[in-house]
C-alpha positions as CSV (number, residue, x, y, z in Angstrom):
1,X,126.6,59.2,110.4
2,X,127.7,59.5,106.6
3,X,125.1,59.2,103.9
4,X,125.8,57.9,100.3
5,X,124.8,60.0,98.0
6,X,125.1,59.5,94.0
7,X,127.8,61.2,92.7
8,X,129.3,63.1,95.5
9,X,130.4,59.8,97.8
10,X,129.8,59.9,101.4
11,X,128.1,63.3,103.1
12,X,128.1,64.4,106.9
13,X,124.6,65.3,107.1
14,X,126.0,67.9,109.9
15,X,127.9,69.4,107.5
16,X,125.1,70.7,105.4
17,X,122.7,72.1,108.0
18,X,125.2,74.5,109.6
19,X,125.5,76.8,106.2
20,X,122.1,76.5,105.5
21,X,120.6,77.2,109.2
22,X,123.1,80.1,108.8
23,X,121.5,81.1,105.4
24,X,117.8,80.9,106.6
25,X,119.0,83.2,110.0
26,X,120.4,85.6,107.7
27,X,117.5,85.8,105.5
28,X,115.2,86.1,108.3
29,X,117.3,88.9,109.9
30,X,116.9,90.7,106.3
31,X,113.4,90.3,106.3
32,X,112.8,91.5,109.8
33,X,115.3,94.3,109.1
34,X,112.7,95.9,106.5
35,X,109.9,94.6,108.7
36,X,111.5,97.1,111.2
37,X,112.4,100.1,108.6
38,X,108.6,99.8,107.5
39,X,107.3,99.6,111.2
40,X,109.4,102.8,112.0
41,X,108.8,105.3,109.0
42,X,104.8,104.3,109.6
43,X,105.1,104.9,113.2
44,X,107.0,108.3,112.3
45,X,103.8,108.8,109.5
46,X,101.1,108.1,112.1
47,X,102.2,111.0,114.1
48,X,102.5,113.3,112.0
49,X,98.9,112.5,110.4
50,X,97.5,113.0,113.6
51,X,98.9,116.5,114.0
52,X,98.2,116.7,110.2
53,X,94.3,116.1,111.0
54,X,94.4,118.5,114.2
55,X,95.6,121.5,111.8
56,X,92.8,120.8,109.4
57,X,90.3,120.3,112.3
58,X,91.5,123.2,114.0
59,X,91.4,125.6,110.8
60,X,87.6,124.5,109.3
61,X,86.6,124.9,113.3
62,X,88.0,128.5,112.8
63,X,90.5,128.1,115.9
64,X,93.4,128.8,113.7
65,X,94.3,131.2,110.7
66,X,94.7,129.9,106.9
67,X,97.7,131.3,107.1
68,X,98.7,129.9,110.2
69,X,97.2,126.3,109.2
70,X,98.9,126.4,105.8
71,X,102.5,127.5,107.7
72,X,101.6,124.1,110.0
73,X,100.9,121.7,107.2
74,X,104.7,122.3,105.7
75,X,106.0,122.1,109.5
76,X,104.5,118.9,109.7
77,X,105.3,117.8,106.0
78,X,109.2,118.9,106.7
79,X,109.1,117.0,109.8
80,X,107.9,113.9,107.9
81,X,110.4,114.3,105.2
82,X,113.6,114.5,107.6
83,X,112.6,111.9,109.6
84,X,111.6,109.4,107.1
85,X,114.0,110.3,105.1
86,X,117.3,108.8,107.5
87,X,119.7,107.2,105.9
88,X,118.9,103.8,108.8
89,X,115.3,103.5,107.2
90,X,116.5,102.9,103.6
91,X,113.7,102.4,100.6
92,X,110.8,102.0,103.6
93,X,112.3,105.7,104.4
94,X,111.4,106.7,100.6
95,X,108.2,105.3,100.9
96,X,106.8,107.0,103.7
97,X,107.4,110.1,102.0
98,X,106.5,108.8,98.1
99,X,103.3,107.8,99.6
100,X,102.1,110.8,101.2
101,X,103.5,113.1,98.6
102,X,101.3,115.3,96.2
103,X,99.6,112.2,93.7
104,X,101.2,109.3,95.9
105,X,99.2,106.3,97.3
106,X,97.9,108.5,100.8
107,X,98.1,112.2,98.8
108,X,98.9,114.0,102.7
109,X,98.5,116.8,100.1
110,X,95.2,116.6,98.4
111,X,93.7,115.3,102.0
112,X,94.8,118.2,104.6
113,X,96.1,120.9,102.8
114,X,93.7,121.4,100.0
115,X,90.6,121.5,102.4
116,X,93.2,124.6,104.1
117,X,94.2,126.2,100.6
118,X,90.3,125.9,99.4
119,X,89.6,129.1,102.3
120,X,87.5,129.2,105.5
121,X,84.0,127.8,105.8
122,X,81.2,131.0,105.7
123,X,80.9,130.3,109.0
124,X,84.4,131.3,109.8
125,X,84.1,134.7,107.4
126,X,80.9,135.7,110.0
127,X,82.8,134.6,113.1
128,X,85.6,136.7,112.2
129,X,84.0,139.4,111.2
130,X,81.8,139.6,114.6
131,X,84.7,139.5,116.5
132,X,86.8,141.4,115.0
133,X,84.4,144.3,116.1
134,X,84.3,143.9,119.8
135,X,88.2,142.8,120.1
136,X,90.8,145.2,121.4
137,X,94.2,145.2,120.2
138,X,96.9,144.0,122.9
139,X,101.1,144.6,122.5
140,X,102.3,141.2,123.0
141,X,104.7,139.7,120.6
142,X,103.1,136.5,119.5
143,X,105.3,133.6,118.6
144,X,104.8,131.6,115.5
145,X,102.9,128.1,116.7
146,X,101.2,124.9,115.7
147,X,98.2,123.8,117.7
148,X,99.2,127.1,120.6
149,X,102.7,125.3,121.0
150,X,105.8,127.4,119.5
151,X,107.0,126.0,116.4
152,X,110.3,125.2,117.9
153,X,109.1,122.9,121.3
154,X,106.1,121.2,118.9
155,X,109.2,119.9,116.3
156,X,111.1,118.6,119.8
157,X,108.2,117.3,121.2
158,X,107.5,115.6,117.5
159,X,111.3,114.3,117.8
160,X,111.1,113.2,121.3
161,X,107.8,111.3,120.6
162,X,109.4,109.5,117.4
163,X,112.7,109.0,119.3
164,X,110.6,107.0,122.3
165,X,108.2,105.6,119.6
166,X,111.2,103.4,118.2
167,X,111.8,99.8,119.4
């Protein structure tokens, strides 16, 4: 079937929707591509804010140092950084960190490391203080950790968990 159209003389109706199915599928693709960036980096985000809310729970209920709590806020924030920062997740990559950077949108920053850097709740002081008087001193070699897991199996549990949380 051939149309008449003004100007351009007889069109195969066919002939047009091809390119411009073709057009709309790449567009969609495009858009679901970024849909997919975004849905990764905020998967990779909402894991580490959970462990990011565990450190600050676990420092103002006086389970862990300051020191040890701040030292787990920049394990967390470094983690964050790499991942989102992949060359596959592209501006939604930037974004996750923008966001959650010092003065961004989510301030990761102002919200669990300030209530750290800001010192331990009287509470804590008294707690530490009364214990420190009936606690003996022991030899073992303690291992730098985040939430009582070693720093270096809590980043590859973090990786394995964003690796599985994709697709």
């Amino acid at each position: 079937m051939y149309v008449r159209s003004r100007g351009f003389g007889q069109v195969n109706p066919t002939s047009i929707v091809g390119p411009v199915l073709n057009a709309g599928f790449q567009l969609l693709n495009y858009l679901n591509s970024q849909a997919t960036e975004r849905d990764d980096t905020t998967d990779i985000a909402n894991l580490a804010e959970v462990q990011m809310e565990n450190n600050t729970n676990q420092y103002q209920s006086c389970q862990i140092s300051q020191a040890q709590a701040e030292q787990n806020f920049y394990t967390i924030w470094q983690w964050l950084v790499t991942e989102c920062s992949q060359p596959q997740f592209g501006t939604a990559g930037g974004a996750c960190v923008q966001d959650r950077q010092a003065g961004g949108k989510f301030d990761w920053f102002a919200g669990y490391l300030t209530p750290i850097e800001t010192g331990p709740a009287p509470s804590c002081a008294a707690e530490a203080a009364s214990t420190s008087n009936t606690s003996t001193s022991t030899s073992a070699i303690s291992m730098p950790s985040v939430f009582g897991i070693p720093i270096p199996l809590a980043i590859g549990g973090l990786l394995l968990a964003a690796f599985l949380l994709r697709d």
